[in-house]
C-alpha angles and dihedrals in degrees: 000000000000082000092068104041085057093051088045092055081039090061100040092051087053095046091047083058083066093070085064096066101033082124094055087044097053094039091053080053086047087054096037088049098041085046095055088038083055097050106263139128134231117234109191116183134172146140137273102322089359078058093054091040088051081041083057104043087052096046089051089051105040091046118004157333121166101320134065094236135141112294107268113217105250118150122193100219089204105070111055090095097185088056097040095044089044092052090042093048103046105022100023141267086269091063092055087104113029096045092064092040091053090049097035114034135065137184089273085063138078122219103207115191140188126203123158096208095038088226100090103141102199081047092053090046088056094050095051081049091050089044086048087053091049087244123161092249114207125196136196121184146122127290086275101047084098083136083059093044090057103061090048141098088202130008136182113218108195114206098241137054104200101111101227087053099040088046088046089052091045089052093053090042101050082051093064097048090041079057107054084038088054103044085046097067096028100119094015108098 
């Protein structure tokens, strides 16, 4: 039980870091919103639980969150498996990004990953690709990820490293931006 309580206070500390980058926060839902208003699309990539929370920033945005709206173009570059077990196969698990960045964004979109360490290398490589593209590139990662932060335009650093607290902080966070994306374009179809 005492276990628990630790790893709650644990949590919450982590969680209390967020209000210092509300600003960074609003201003990635600011990219993600003037990109779709200028006809551009949202590609969000990661791996393992970084690839169902990109699953998951790409399914509130497509369908739904908390507000009936038009469908916004987000695609999760982590679930089409004939393309992802192709490029692995024949090109190598560390292609399974950039390939479909090369071949889907362009410099009207934004790649937004996820990687809890910030070292991935498949998910590097895809930001340089993005960068190559001239894509708004959007980060999300642990106090350590500085390789991730890099390559990227905005990046949100969250003050932990261990995976289940930083994922917890990145959840809360992508909900906030899903939010302000989503109240941007409510009445607007």
């Amino acid at each position: 039980m005492c276990d628990m309580k630790v790893q709650i206070d644990d949590h919450l500390r982590t969680i209390q870091t967020l209000y210092e980058q509300i600003p960074l926060i609003e201003a990635i839902a600011e990219t993600v919103i003037e990109t779709i208003r200028a006809g551009g699309k949202l590609c969000v990539l990661g791996n393992g639980g970084s690839a169902a929370d990109a699953q998951h920033i790409a399914a509130e945005l497509m369908g739904r969150f908390k507000r009936d709206r038009q469908a916004l173009p987000a695609i999760a570059l982590t679930t089409d498996t004939s393309a992802l077990t192709a490029i692995a196969n024949d090109l190598g698990a560390g292609e399974l990004f950039t390939r479909q960045v090369q071949g889907l964004v362009t410099d009207r979109d934004v790649v937004w990953a996820l990687s809890v360490s910030g070292r991935s290398p498949n998910v590097l490589d895809a930001l340089r690709a993005a960068k190559e593209n001239r894509a708004k590139v959007i980060g999300f990662t642990s106090k350590t990820g500085h390789a991730m932060a890099e390559l990227c335009d905005q990046c949100l650093m969250v003050d932990a490293v261990a995976s289940d607290r930083v994922q917890e902080a990145h959840e809360l966070a992508y909900h906030l931006v899903c939010d302000r994306v989503e109240r941007a374009f409510v009445n607007t179809a």
